[in-house]
C-alpha positions in Angstrom: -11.9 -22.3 -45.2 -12.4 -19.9 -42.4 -8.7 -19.4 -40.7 -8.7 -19.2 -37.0 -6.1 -17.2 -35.1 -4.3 -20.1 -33.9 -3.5 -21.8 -37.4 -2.2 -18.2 -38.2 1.1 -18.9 -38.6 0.9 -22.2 -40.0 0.0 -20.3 -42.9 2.1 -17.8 -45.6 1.8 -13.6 -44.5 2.7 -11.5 -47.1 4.1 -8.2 -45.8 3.0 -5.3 -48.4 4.7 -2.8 -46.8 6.2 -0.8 -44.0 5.9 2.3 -42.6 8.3 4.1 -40.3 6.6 7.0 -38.5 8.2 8.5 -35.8 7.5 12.1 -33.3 9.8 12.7 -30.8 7.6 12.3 -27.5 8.5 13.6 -24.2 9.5 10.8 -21.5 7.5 11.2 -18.2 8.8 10.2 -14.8 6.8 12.0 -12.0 9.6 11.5 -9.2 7.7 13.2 -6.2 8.5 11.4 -3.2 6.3 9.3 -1.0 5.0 11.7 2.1 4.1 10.3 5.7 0.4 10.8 5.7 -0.1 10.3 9.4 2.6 9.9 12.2 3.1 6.1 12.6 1.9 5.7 16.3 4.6 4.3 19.5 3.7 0.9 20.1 3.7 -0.9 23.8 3.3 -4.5 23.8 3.2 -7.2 26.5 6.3 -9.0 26.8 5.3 -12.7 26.0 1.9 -10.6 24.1 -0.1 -10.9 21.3 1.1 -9.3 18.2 0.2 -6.0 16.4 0.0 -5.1 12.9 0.5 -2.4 10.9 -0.6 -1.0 7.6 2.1 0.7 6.5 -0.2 2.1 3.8 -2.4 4.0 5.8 0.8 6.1 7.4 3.2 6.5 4.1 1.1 7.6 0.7 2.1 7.5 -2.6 0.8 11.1 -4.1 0.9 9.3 -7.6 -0.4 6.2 -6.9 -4.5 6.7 -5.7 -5.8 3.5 -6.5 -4.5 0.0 -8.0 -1.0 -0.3 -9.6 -0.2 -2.7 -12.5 3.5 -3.2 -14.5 3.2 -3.8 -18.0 6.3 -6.1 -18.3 7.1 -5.0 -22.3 9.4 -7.0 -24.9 9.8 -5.4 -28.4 11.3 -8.6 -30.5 13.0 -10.7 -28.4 14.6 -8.1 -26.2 13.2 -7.2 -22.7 12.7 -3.3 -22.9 11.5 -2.3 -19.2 8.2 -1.8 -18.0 5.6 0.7 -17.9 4.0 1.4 -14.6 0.6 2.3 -14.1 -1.6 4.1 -11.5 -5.1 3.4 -12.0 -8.3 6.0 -11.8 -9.8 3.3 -9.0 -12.0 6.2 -7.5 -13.0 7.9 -10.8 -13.8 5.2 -13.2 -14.4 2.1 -11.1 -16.3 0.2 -13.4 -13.5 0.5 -16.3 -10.6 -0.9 -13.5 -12.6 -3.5 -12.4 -12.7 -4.7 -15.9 -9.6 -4.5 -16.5 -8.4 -5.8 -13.6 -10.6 -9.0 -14.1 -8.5 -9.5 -17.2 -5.0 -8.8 -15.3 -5.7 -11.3 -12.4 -7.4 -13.8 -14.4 -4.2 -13.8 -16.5 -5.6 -13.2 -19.8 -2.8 -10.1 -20.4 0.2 -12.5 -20.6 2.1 -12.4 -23.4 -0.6 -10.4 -25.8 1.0 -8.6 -28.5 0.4 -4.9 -29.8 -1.1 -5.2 -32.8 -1.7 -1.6 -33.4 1.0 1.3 -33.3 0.2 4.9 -34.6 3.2 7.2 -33.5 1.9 10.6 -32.7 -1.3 8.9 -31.8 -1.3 5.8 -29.7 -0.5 2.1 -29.5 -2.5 -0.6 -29.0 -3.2 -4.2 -27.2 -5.6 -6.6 -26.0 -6.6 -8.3 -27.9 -4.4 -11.4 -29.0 -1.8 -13.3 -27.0 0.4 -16.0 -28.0 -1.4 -19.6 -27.3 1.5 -21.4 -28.1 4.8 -19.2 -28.4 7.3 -21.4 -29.7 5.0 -22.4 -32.5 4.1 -19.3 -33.3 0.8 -19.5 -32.4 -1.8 -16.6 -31.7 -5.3 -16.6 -30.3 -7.7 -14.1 -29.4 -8.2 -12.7 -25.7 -11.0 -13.9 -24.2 -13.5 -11.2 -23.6 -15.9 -10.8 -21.1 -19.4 -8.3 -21.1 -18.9 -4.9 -22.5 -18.4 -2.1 -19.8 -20.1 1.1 -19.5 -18.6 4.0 -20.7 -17.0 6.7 -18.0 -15.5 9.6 -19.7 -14.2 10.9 -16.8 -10.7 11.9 -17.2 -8.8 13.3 -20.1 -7.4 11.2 -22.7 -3.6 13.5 -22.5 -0.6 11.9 -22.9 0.2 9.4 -20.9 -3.0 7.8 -20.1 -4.3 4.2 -20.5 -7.9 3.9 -22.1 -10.2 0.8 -23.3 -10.6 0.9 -27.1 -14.3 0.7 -28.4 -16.7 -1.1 -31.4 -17.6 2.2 -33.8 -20.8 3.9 -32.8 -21.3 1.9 -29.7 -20.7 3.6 -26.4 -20.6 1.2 -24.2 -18.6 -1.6 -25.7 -15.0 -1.2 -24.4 -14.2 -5.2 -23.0 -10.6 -5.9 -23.3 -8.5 -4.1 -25.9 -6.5 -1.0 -24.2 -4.4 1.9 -26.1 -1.9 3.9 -24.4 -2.5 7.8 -25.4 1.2 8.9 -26.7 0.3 12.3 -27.0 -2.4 14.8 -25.7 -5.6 13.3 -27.8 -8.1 14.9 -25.8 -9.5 17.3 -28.1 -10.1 14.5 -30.0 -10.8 11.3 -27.6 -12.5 13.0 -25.3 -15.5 13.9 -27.5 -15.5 10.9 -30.1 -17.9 7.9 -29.7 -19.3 9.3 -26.4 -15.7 10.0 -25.0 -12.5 7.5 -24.5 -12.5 6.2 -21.0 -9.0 7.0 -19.8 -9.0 4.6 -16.4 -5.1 5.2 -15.7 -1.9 7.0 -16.0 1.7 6.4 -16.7 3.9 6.5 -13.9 8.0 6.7 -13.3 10.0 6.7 -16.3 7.1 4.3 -18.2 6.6 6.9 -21.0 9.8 6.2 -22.0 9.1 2.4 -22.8 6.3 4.1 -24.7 8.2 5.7 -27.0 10.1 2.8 -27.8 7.2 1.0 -28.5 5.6 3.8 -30.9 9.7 4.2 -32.6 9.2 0.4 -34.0 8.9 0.0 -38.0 5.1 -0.5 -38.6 3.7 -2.6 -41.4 0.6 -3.9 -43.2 -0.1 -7.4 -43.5 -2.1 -9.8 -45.9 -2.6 -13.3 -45.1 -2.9 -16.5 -47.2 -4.2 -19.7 -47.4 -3.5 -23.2 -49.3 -6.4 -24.8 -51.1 -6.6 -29.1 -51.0 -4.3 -29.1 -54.1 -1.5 -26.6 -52.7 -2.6 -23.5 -54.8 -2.5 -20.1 -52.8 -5.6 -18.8 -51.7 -6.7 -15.4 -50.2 -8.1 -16.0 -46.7 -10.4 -13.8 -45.1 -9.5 -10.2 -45.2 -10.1 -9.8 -40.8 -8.3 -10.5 -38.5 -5.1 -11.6 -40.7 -5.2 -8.1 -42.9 -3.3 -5.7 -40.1 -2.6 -2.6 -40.3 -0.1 -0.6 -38.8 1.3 -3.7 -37.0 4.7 -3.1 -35.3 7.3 -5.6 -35.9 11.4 -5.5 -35.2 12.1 -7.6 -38.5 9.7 -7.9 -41.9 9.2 -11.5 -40.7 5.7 -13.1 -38.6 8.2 -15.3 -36.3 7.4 -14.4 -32.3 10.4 -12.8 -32.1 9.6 -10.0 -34.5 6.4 -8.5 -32.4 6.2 -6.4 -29.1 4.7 -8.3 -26.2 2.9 -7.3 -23.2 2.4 -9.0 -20.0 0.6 -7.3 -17.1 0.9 -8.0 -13.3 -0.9 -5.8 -10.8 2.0 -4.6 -8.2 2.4 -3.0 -4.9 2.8 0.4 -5.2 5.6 0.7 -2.2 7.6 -1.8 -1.2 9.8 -1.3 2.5 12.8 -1.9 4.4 11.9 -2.1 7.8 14.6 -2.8 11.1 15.1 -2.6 14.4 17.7 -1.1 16.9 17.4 -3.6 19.3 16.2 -7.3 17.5 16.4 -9.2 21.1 12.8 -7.2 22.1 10.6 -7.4 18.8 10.5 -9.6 16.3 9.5 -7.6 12.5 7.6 -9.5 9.4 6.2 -7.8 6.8 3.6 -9.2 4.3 2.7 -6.3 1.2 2.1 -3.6 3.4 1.3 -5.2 6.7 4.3 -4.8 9.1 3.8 -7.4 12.1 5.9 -6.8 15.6 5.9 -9.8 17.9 7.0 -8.9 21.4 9.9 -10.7 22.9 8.6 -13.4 25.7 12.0 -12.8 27.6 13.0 -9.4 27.0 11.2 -6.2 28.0 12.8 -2.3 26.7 12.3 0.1 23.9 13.7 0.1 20.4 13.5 2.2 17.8 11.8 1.2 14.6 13.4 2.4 11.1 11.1 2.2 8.3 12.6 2.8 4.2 9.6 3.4 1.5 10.4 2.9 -1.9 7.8 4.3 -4.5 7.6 2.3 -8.4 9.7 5.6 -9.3 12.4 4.9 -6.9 11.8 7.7 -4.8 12.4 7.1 -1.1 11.3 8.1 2.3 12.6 7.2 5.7 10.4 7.4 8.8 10.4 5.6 12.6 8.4 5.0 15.2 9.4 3.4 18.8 8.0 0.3 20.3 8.0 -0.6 23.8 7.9 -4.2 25.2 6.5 -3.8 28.5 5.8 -6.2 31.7 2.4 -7.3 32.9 2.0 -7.0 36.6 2.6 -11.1 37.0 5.4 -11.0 34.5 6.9 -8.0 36.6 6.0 -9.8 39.9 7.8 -13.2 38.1 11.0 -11.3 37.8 11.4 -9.3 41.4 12.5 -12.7 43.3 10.1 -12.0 46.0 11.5 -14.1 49.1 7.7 -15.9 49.6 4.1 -15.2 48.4 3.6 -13.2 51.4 5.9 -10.8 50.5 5.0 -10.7 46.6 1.1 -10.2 47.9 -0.2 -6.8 45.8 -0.8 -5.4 49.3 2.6 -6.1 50.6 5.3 -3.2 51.7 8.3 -5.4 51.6 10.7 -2.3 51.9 8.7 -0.2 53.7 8.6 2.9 51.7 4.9 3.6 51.6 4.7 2.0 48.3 2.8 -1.2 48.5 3.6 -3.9 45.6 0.6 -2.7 43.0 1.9 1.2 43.9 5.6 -0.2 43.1 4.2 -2.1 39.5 1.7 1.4 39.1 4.4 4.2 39.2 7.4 2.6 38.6 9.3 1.5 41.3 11.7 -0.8 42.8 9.4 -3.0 45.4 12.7 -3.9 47.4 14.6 -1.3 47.9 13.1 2.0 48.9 14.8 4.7 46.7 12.4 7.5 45.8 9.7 6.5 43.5 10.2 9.3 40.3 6.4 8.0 38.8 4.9 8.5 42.4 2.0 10.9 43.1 3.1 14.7 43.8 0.8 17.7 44.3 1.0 20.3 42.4 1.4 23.9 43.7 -1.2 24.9 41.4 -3.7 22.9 42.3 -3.7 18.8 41.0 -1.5 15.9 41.1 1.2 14.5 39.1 2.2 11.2 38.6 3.0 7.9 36.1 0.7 5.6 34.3 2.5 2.6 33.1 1.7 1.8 29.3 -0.4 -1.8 29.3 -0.7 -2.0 32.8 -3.0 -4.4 34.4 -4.2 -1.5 36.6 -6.9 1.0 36.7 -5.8 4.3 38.1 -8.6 6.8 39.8 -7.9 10.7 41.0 -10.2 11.4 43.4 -10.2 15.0 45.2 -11.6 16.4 48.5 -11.8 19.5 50.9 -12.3 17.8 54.2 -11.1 13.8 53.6 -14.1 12.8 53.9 -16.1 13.4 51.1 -14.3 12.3 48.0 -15.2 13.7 44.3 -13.6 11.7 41.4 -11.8 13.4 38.6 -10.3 11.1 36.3 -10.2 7.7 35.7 -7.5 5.8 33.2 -10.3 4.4 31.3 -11.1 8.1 30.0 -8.3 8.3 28.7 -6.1 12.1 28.1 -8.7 13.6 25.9 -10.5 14.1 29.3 -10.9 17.8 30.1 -9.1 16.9 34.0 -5.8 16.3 32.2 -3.5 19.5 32.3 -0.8 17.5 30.6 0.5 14.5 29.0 4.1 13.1 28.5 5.0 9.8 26.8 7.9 8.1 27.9 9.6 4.7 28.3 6.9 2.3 29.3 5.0 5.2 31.0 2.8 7.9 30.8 3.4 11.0 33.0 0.2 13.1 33.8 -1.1 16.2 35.3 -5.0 15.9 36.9 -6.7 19.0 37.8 -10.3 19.4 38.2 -11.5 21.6 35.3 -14.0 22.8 38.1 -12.4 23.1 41.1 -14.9 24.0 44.1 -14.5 26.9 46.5 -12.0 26.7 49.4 -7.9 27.1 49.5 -7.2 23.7 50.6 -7.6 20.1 48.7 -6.8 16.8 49.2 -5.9 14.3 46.1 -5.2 10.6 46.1 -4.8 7.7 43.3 -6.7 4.6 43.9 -5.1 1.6 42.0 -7.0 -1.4 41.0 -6.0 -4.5 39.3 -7.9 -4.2 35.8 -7.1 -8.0 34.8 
């Protein structure tokens, strides 16, 4: 009777023989470091705000991780012997990944077994996975529909490929082999090419080794008849060959295992100088900074990047938590609503309320305004723009007060050819207007019109 891959065990193996073939094979561990791939940005928030989110992905880059990363969690026997990390080839073979990926989120890569091992050559997986482990009972992976072939990359050592049907191109589905050595002279050309969808990463290669270093044998399987007699079964799948085991025994403690998880390939450590003004929570790569509803100030944002070697990188970014203009009138302790009117002067600077909010002032005592307006002997005018103010500032210029030209507005933002210069600082924005084309005449005139914007 036909035996089935579960009732595998229930039957007698007789080992014929094993084989101990070893190379000694280089460990890789590619330790460059993560990099900042764009300046994270200074964040201003509205005290008692919405939120803002980050993707701390888009700003720190792994150089050795382009696309998806997946840990092959490995046991040889009934040891745990590390993990091989790998970066997969999303860009260049994205058929193959998805594939494979299908079979690594649909779980069907949990506890398989490698049922092939060629040192010097490559090991193998895929394609059976214990159904019932303490029994000792194996199945086959399900497969899905074969994948076309995309001999892309090399097959050197090092790489992860999808193992193929003889003659058939495009019939890779769910049986893998990690290339232990540089087989591209051979892979590469063979049966159309080898799809290699993947590399090793970190110190993976050395897990690898391990692997191809176990005793390999061949196996023969047998069946009872009704009476009790011995039997041969059928020769496939029970007849292995070069099958790695720790012990000349079929018990699940004597075969290597793989499980295979897909992974993040950074993880962080990210904290604040100054917890009282933003609250941090990170999700995978998504940092998320809730502004304070009480507080309002700057803090300084520390940010540790761990790669799957263990290499590190350490950047920051500020963040400031900033008043509206009702949150900022809320906390002056105007004396009435008449006095806490936008258009109100209640200490008689000059400086009406909005003007106060606009460049930074104190609307209750009259101490020089630092953010205020000032002309500059070159032509222009220089003053602050608070960060997430509910205002919209205007230059305008003139030559007889009368006739009024505008030059900038805040909505153009400092890309606009009228800004001579720009300086961030705490809450604010100090700029420089001048008029790019500045008509005839030694004397101008410049003023800042404030609006309220919400």
């Amino acid at each position: 009777m036909p035996v089935t891959p579960s009732d595998m065990f229930r039957r007698v193996l007789l080992l014929i023989c094993g084989v101990f073939l070893c190379c000694a094979l280089p460990a890789q561990a590619d330790l460059t470091s993560p990099v900042v791939a764009q300046t994270l940005p200074a964040q201003s928030l509205a005290r008692a705000g919405s939120a803002a989110t980050l993707n701390l992905y888009s700003y720190i880059d792994d150089p050795n991780v382009t696309g998806t990363a997946v840990r092959v969690s490995v046991n040889i026997g009934n040891v745990s012997s590390g993990n091989i990390d790998l970066a997969l080839y999303d860009a260049q073979t994205p058929l193959t990944v998805a594939n494979f990926l299908s079979y690594v989120n649909g779980g069907y890569y949990a506890n398989n077994i490698v049922h092939r091992s060629l040192p010097g050559f490559i090991f193998q997986s895929g394609e059976y996975y214990f159904s019932d482990f303490a029994n000792d009972q194996l199945a086959y992976v399900p497969t899905g529909p074969a994948v076309q072939n995309e001999p892309v990359m090399s097959n050197v050592a090092g790489t992860i490929a999808m193992a193929k049907v003889s003659g058939n191109v495009n019939s890779a589905t769910n049986q893998w082999f990690i290339n232990l050595v540089d087989n591209s002279a051979n892979l590469d050309n063979q049966n159309g090419g080898f799809t290699a969808f993947g590399k090793i990463i970190s110190n993976g290669m050395t897990v690898a080794n391990q692997i191809a270093a176990v005793l390999t044998y061949n196996l023969t399987s047998y069946d009872y008849d009704s009476t009790g007699n011995v039997v041969a079964s059928p020769p496939f799948p029970f007849d292995w060959t070069d099958m790695p085991l720790t012990a000349p025994s079929t018990y699940n403690t004597s075969f290597i295992r793989t499980s295979m998880a897909v992974v993040p390939a950074m993880t962080y450590n990210v904290t604040s100088a100054n917890t009282s003004l933003v609250t941090l929570s990170l999700s995978g790569n998504t940092l998320t900074l809730t502004p304070s509803s009480t507080n309002a100030g700057t803090t300084n944002i520390t940010i540790n990047a761990t790669d799957l070697e263990g290499a590190q990188l350490q950047t920051s970014f500020s963040v400031s938590i900033l008043d509206t203009y009702d949150l900022w009138k809320s906390g002056i302790g105007f004396a009435n609503s008449t006095v806490a009117a936008e258009t109100a002067d209640p200490d008689g600077d000059g400086l009406p309320n909005l003007a106060e909010y606009a460049f930074g002032g104190d609307p209750l005592h009259s101490a020089p305004v630092t953010g205020a307006p000032k002309a500059e002997s070159g032509g222009g005018v220089t003053f602050y723009v608070r960060q997430l103010a509910a205002v919209a500032y205007e230059v305008d210029e003139s030559t007889d007060l009368v006739n009024w030209t505008t030059i900038w507005q805040s909505s153009s933002g400092y890309s606009s050819a009228a800004v001579a210069g720009h300086t961030a600082l705490t809450g604010f924005d100090q700029v420089t207007i001048r008029d790019p084309s500045p008509p005839p005449g030694n004397i101008h005139f410049w003023r800042v019109k404030l609006s309220r914007s919400l």
